[in-house]
Backbone as JSON, one array per atom type, in Angstrom:
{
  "sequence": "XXXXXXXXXXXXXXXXXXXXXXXXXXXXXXXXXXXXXXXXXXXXXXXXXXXXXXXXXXXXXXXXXXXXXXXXXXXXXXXXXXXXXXXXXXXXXXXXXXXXXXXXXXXXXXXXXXXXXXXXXXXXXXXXXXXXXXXXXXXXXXXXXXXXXXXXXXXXXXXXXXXXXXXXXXXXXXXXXXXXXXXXXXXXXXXXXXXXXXXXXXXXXXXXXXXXXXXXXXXXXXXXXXXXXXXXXXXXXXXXXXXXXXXXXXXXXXXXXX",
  "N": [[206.94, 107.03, 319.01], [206.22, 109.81, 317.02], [207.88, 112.6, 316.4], [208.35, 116.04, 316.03], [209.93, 118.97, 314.63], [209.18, 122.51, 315.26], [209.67, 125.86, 314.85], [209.39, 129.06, 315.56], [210.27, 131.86, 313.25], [212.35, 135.08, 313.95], [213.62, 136.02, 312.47], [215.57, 135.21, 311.34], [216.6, 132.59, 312.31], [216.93, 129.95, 315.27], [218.05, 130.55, 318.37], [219.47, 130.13, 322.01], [220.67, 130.83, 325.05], [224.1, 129.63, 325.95], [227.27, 128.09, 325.87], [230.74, 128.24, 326.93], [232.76, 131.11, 326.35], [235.42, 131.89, 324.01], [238.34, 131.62, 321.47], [240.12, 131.99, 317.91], [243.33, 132.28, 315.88], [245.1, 132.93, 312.76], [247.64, 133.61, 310.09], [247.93, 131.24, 307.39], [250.21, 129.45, 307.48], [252.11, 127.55, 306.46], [252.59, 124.9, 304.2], [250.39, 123.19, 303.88], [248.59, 124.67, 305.24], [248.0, 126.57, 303.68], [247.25, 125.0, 301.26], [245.1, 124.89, 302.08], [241.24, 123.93, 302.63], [237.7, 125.47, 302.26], [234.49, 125.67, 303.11], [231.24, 127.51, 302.75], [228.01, 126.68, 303.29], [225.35, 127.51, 302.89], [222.25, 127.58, 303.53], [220.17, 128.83, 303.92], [219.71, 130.86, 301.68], [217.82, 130.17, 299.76], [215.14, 131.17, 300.66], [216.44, 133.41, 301.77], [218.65, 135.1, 300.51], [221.81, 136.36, 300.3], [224.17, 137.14, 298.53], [225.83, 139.26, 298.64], [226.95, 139.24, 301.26], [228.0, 136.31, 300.83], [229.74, 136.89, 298.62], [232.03, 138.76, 300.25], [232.67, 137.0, 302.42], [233.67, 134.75, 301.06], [235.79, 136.16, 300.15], [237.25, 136.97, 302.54], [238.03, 134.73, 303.39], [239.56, 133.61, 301.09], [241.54, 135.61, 301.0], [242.88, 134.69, 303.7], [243.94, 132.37, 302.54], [242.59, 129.74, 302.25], [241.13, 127.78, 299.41], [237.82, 128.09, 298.4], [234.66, 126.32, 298.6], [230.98, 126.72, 297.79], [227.76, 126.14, 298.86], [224.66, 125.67, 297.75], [221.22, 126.29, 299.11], [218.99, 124.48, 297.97], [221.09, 122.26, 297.84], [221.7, 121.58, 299.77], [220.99, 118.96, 301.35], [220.12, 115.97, 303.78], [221.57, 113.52, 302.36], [224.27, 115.26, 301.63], [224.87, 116.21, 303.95], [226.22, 113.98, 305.67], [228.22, 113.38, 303.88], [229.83, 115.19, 304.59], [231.85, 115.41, 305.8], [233.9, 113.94, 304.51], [234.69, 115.51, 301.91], [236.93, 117.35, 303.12], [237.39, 119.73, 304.4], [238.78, 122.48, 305.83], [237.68, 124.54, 307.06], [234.21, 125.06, 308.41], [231.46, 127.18, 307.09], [228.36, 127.76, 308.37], [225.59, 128.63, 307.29], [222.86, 128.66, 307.96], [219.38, 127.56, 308.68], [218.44, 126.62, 312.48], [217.56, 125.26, 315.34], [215.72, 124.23, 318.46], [214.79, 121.16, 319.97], [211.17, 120.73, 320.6], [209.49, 118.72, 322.49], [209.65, 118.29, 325.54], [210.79, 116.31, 326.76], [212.86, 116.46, 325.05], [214.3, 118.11, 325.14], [216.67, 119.27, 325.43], [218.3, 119.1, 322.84], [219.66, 120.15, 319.69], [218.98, 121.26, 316.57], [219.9, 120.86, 312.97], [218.58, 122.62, 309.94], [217.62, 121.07, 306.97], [217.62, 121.3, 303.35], [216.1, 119.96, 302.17], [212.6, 118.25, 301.06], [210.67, 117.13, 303.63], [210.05, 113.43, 303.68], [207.61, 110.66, 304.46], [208.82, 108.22, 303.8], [211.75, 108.65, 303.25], [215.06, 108.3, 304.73], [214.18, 106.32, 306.9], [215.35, 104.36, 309.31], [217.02, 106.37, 310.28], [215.25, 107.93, 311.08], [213.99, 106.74, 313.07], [215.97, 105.92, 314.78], [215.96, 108.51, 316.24], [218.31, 110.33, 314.81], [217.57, 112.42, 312.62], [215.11, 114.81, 312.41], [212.09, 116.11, 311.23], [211.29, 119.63, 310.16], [209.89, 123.13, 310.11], [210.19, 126.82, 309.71], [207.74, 128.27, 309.97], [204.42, 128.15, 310.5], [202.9, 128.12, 307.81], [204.88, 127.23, 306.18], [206.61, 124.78, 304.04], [207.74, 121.32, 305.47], [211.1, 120.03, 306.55], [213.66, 118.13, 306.32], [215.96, 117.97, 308.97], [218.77, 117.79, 310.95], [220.27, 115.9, 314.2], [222.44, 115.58, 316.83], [222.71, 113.37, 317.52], [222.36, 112.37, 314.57], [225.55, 113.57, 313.17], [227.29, 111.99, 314.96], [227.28, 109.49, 314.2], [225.99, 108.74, 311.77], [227.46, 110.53, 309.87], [230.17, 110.05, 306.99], [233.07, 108.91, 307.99], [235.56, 111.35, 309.82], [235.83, 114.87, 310.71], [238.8, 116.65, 309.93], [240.32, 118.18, 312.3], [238.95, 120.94, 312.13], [237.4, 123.78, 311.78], [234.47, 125.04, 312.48], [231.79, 127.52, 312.2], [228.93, 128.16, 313.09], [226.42, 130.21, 312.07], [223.57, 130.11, 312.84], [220.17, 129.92, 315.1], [220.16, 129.27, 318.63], [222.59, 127.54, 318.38], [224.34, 127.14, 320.32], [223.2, 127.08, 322.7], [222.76, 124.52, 323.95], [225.3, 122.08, 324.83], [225.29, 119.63, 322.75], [225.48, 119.73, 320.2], [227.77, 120.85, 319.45], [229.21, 119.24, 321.19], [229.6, 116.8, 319.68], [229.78, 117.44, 317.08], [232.74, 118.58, 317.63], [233.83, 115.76, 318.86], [233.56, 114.54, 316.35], [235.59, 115.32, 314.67], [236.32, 118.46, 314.62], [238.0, 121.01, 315.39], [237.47, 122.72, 316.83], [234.23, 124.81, 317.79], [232.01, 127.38, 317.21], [229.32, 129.69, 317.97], [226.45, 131.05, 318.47], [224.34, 131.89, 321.28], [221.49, 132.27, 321.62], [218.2, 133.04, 319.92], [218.72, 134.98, 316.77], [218.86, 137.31, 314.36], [218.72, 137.93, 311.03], [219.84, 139.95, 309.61], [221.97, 140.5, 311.65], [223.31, 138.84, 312.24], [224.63, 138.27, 310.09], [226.13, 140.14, 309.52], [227.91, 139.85, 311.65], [229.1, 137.26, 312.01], [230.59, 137.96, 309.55], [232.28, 139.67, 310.61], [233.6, 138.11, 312.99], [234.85, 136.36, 311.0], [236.83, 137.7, 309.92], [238.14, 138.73, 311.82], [239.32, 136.7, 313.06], [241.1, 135.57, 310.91], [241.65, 137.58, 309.31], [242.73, 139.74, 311.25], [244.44, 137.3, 312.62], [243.78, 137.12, 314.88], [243.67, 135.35, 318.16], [241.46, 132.42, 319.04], [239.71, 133.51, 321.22], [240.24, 136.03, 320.9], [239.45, 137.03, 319.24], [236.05, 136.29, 319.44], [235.68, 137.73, 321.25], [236.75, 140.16, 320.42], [234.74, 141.06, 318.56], [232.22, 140.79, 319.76], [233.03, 143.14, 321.46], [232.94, 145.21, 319.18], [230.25, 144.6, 317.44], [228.29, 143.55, 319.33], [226.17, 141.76, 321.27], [222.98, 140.06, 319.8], [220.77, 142.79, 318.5], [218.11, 142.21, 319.34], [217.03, 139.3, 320.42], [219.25, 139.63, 322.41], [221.16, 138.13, 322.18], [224.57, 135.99, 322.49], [227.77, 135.32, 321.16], [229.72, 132.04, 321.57], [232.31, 129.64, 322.37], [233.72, 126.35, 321.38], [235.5, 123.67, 322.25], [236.88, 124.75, 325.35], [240.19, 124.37, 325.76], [240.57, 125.18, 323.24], [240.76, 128.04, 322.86], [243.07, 129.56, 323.02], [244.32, 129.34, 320.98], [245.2, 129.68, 317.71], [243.93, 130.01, 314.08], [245.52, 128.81, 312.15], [247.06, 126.94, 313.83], [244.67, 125.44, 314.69], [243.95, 124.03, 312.68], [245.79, 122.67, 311.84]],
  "CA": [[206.15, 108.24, 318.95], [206.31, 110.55, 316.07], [208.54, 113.84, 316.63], [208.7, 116.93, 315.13], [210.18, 120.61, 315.21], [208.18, 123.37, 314.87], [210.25, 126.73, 314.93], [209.3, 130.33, 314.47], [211.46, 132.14, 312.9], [211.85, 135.96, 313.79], [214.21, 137.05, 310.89], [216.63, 133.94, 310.81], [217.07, 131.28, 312.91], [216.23, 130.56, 316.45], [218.73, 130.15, 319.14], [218.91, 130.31, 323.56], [221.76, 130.88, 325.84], [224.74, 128.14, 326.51], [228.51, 127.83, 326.46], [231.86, 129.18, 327.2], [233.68, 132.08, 325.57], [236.76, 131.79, 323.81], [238.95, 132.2, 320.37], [241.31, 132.44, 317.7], [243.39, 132.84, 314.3], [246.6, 133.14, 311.92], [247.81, 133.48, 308.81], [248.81, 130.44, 306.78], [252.66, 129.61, 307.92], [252.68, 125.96, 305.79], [252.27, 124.67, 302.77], [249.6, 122.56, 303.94], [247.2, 125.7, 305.41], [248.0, 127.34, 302.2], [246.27, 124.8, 300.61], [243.39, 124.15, 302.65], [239.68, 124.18, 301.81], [236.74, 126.31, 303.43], [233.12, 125.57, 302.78], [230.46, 127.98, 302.83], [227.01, 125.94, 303.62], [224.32, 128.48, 302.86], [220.91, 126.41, 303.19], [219.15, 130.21, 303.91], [219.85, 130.8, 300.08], [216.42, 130.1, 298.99], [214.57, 132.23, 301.0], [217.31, 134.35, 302.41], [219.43, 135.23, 299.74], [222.61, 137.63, 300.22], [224.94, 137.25, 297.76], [227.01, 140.27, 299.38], [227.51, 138.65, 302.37], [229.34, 134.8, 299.82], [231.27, 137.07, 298.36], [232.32, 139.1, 300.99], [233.14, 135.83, 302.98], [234.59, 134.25, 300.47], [237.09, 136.99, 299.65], [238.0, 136.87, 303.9], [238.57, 133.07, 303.37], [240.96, 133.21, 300.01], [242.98, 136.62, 301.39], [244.0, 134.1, 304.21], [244.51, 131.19, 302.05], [241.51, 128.86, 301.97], [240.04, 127.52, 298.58], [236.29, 128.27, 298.8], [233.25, 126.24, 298.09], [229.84, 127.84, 298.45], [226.74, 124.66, 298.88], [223.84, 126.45, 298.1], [219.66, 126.03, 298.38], [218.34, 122.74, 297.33], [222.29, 121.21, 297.48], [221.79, 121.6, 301.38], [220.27, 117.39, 301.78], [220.51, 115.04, 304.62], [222.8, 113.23, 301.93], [225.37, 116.29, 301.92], [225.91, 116.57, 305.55], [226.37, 112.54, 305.62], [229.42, 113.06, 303.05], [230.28, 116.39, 304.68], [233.41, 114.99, 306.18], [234.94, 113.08, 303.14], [235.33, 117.16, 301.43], [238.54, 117.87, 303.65], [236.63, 121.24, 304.69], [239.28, 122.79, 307.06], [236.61, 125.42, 307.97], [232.97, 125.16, 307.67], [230.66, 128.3, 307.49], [226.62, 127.48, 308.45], [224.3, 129.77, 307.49], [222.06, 127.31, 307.81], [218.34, 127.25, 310.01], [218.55, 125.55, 313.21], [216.6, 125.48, 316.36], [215.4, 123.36, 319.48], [213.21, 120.6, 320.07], [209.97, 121.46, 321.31], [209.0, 118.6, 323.69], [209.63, 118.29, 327.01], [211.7, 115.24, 327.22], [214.72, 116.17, 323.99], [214.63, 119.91, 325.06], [218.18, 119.66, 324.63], [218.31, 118.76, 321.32], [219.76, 120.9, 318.82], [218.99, 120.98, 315.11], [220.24, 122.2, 312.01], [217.85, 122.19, 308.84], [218.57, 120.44, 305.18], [216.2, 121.92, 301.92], [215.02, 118.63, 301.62], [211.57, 118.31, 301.78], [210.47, 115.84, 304.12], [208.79, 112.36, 303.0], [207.37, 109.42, 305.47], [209.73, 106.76, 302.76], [213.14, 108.91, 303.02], [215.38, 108.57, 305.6], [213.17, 105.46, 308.06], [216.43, 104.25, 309.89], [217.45, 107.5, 310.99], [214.45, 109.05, 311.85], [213.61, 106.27, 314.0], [217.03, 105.66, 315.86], [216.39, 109.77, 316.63], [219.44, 110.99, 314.23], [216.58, 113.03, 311.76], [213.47, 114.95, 312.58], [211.33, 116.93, 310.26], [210.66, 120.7, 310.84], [209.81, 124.07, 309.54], [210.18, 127.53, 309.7], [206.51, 128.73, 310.45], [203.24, 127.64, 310.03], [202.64, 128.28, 306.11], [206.34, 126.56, 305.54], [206.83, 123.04, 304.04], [208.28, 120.53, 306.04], [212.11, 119.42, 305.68], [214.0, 117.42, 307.42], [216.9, 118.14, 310.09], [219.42, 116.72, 311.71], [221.07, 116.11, 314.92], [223.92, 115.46, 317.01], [223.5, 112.05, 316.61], [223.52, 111.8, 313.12], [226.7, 113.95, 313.28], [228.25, 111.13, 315.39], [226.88, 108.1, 313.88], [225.74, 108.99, 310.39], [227.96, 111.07, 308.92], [230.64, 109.42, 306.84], [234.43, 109.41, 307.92], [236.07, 111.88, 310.38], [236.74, 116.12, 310.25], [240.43, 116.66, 310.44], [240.92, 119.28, 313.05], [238.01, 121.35, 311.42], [236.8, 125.17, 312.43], [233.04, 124.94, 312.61], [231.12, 128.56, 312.59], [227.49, 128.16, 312.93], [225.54, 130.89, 312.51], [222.15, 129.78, 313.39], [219.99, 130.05, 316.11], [220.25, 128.15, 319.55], [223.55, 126.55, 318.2], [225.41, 127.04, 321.32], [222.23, 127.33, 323.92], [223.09, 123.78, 324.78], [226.12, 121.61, 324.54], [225.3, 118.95, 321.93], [226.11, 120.12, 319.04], [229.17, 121.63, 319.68], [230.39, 117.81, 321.35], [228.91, 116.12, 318.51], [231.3, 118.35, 316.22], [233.96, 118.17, 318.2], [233.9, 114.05, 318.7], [233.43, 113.71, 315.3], [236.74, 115.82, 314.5], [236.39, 119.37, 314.44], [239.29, 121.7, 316.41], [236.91, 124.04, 317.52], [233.05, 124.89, 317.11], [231.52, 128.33, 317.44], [227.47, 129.58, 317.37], [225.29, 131.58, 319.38], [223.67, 131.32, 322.58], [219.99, 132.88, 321.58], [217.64, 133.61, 318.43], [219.5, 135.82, 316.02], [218.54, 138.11, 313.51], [219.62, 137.54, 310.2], [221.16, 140.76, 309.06], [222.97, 141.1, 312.58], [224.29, 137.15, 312.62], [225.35, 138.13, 308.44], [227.2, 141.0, 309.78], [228.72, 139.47, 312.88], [229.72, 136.66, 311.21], [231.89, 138.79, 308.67], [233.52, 140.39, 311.41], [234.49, 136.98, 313.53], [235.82, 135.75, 310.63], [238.06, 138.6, 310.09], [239.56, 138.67, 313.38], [240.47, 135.38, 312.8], [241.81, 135.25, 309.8], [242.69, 139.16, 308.74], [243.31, 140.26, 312.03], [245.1, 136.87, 313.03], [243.6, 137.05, 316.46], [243.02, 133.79, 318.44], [239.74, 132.23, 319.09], [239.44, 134.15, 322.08], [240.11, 137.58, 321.11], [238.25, 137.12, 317.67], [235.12, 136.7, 320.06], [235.8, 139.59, 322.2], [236.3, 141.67, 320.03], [233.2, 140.83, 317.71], [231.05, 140.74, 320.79], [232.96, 144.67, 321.31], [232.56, 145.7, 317.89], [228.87, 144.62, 316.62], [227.44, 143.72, 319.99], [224.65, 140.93, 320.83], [221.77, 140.44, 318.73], [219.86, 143.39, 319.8], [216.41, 142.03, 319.26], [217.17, 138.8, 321.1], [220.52, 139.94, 322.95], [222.14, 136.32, 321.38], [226.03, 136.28, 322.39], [228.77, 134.31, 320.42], [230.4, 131.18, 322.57], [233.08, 128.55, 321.42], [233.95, 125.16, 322.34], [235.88, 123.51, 323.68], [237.38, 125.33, 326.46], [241.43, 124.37, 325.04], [240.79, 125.72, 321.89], [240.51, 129.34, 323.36], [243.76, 130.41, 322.84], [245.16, 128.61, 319.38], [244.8, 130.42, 315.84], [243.08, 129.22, 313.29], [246.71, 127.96, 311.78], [247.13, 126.16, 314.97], [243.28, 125.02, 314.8], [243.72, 123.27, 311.73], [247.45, 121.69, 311.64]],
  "C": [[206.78, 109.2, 317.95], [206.85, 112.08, 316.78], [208.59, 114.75, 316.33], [209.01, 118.25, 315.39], [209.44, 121.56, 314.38], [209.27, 124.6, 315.23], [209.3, 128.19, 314.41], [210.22, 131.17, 314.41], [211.06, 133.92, 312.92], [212.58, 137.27, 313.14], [215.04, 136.62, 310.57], [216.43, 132.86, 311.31], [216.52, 131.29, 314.51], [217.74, 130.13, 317.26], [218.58, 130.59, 320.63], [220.31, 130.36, 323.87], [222.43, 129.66, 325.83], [226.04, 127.91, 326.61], [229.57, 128.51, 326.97], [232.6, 129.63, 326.37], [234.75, 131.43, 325.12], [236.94, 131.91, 322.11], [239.8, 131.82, 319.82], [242.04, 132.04, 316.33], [244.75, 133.01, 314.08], [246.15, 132.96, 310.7], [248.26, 131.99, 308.12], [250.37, 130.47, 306.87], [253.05, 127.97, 307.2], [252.11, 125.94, 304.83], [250.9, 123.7, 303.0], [247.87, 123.61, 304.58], [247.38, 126.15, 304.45], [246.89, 126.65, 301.2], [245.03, 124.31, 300.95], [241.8, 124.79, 302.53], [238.54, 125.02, 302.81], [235.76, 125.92, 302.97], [232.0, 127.13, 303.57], [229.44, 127.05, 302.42], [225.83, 127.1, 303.9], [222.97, 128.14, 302.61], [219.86, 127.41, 303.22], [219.07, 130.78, 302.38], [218.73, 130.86, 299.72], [215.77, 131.13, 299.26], [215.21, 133.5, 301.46], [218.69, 134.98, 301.67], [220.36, 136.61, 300.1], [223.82, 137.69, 300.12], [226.29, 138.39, 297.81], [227.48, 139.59, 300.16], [228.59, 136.89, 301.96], [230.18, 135.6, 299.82], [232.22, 138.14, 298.82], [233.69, 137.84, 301.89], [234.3, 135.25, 302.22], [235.65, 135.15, 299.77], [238.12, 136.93, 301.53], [238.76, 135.76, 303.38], [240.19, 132.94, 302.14], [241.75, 134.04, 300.09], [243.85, 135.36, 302.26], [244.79, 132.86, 303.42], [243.78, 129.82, 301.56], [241.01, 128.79, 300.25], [238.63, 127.13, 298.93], [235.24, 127.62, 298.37], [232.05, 126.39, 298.87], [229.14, 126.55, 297.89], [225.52, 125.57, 299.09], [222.17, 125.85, 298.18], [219.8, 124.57, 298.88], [219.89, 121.58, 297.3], [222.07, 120.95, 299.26], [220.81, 120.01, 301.56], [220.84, 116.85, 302.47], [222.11, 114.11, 303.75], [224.36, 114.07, 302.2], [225.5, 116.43, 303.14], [226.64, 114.87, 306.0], [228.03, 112.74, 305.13], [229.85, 114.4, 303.59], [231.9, 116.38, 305.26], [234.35, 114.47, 305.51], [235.42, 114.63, 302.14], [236.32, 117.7, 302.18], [238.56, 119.0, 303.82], [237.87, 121.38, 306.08], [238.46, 123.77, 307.94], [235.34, 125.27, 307.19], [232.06, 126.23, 308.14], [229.36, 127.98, 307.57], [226.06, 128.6, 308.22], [223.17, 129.33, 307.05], [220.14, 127.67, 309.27], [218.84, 126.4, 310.94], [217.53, 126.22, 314.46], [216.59, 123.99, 318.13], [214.41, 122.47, 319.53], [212.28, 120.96, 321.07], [209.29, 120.58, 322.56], [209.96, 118.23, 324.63], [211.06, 117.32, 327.12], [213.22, 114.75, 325.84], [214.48, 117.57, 324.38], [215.59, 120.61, 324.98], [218.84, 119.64, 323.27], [218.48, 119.56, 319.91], [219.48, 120.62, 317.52], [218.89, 121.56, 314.19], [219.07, 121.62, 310.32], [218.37, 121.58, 307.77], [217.25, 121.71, 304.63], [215.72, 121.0, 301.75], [213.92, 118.27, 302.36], [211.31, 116.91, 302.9], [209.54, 115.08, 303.12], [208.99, 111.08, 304.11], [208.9, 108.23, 304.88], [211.0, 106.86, 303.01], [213.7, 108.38, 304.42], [215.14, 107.35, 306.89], [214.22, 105.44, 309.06], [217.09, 105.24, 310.83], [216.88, 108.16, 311.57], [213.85, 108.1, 312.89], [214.33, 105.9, 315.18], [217.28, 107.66, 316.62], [217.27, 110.66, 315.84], [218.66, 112.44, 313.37], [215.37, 113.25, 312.61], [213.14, 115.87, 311.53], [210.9, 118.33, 311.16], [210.74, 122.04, 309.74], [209.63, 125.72, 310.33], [209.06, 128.29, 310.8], [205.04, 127.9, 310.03], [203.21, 127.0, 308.7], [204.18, 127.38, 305.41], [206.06, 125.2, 305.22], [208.19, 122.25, 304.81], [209.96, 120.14, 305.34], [212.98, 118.93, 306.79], [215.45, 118.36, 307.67], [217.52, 117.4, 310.65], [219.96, 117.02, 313.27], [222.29, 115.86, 315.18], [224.01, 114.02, 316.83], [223.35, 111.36, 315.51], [224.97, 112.46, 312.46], [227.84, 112.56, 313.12], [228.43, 109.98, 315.04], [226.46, 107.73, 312.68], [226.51, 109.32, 309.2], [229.58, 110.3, 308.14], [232.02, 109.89, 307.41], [234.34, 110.49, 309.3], [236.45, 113.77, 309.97], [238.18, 116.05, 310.16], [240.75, 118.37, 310.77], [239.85, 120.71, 311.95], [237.43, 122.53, 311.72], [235.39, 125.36, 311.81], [232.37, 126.3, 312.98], [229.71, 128.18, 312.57], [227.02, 129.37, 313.28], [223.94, 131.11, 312.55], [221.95, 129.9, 314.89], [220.36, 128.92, 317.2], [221.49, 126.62, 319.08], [224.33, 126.17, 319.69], [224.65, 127.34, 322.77], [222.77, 125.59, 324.51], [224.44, 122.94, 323.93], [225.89, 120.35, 323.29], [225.53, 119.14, 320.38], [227.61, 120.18, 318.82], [229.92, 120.38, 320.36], [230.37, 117.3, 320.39], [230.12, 116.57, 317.23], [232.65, 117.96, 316.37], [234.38, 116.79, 318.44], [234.21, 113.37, 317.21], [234.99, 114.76, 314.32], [236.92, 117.28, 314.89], [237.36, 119.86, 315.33], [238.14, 122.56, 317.6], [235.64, 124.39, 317.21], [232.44, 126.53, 317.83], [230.08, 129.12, 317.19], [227.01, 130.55, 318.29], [224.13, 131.44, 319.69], [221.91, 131.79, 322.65], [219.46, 133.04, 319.95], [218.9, 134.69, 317.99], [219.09, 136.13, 314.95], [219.39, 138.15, 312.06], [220.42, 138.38, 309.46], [221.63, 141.13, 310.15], [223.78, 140.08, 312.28], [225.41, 137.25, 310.94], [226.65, 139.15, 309.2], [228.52, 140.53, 311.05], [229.73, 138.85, 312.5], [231.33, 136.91, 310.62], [232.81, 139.11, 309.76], [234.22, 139.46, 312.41], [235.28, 136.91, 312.68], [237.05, 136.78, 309.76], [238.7, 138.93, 310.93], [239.88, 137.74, 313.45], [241.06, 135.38, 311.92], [242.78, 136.57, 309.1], [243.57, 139.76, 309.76], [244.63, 139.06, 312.63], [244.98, 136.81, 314.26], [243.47, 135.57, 317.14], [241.98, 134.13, 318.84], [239.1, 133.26, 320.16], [239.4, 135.72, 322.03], [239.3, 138.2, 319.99], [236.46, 137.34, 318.11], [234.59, 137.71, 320.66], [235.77, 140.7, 321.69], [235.29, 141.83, 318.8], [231.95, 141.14, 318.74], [231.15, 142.51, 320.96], [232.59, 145.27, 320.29], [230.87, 145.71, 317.34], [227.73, 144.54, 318.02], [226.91, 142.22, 320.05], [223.87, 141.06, 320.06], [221.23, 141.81, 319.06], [218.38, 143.42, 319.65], [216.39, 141.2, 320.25], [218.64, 138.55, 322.02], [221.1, 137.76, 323.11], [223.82, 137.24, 321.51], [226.42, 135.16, 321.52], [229.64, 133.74, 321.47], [231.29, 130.79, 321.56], [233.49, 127.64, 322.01], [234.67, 124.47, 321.29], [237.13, 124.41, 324.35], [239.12, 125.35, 325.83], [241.35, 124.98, 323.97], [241.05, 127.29, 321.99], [241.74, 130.02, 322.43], [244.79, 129.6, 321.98], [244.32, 129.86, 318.16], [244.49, 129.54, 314.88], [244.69, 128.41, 312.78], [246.94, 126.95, 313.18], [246.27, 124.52, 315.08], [243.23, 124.04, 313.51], [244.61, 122.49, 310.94], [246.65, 120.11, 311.57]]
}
């Protein structure tokens, strides 16, 4: 039976309630976080462009130490998340669509968008073992495919190594699959929020997690707390920020990515 996600989108992304709190952050203390890599994954780019908010980010990322690459638009393809693990990304930033499936019987089912349009030919293998579905925005949007958790686990090439995963899309962290899916497939630590989210609150939030991790040096746990004190929930769809798994709480990003 043919699948597909339908999302509306009500100023970014969509997301729903789902995991447990926690945190956390340092400075580079080795020669090996010194030289480690960050990705920015900006697939909102096309339509959502805010070129303040890269190089914002990417000035957090290279104060602590990270070399930065920014994946923008049309680079965002099912291919690129496939090879997303062979780039030696110690942190990866999403600012990416994502959402829920719509029927009944995957309603757990998280998924994050590509730019690539869909086509019946691309992809067969994957979209029939479940790993890929096709979805859009709103109505008037063209179709593009998406992935899930299990083409994370089963698709993507190779292993993270100990990997700090921000997602800020919707319904990243409303249910657990994602965030195992991540974590199984290497990551240290995965972080997202639990409801829709608004896309100049989730830009701003964002910024300010990843400065309590990284400027302030807070761990995972207090980087949350005090982002959640500081900016708040969404306040259109009161969306909090979770993180998983539960151990990771109270390590720093130097810790998080030894």
């Amino acid at each position: 039976m043919r699948r597909y996600l339908f999302l509306a989108l009500a100023g970014l992304v969509l997301a729903l309630p789902g995991l447990t709190p926690f945190c956390g952050c340092g400075a580079p203390g080795t020669d090996s976080s010194a030289e480690a890599k960050a990705a920015i994954v900006d697939q909102l780019h096309t339509l959502y462009p805010n070129q303040a908010f890269v190089e914002r980010m990417t000035l957090e990322l290279e104060a602590y130490g990270f070399r930065v690459d920014v994946w923008r638009g049309d680079a965002v393809t099912v291919d690129f998340y496939r090879k997303l693990p062979t780039y030696g990304y110690k942190l990866i930033i999403f600012r990416v669509h994502s959402g829920l499936e719509v029927e009944a019987d995957v309603a757990n089912r998280t998924w994050l968008f590509t730019s690539e349009p869909y086509s019946e030919a691309s992809h067969v293998i994957e979209r029939l073992t479940g790993e890929l579905t096709f979805a859009r925005t709103h109505e008037d949007a063209p179709w593009v495919f998406a992935i899930g958790a299990r083409f994370i686990t089963k698709s993507m090439n190779g292993d993270f190594d100990n990997t700090v995963i921000i997602m800020m899309g919707c319904s990243t962290t409303r249910h657990w699959d994602m965030a195992e899916a991540f974590t199984k497939k290497g990551a240290s630590t995965y972080l997202g929020w639990n409801a829709s989210v608004d896309l100049d609150y989730v830009d701003r939030a964002a910024l300010d997690l990843v400065s309590n991790l990284c400027t302030e040096a807070m761990t995972v746990e207090q980087a949350i707390d005090s982002t959640m004190n500081e900016v708040g929930p969404d306040p259109t769809y009161n969306a909090f920020l979770y993180g998983y798994p539960k151990q990771s709480a109270n390590q720093t990003i130097a810790e998080l990515i030894r």
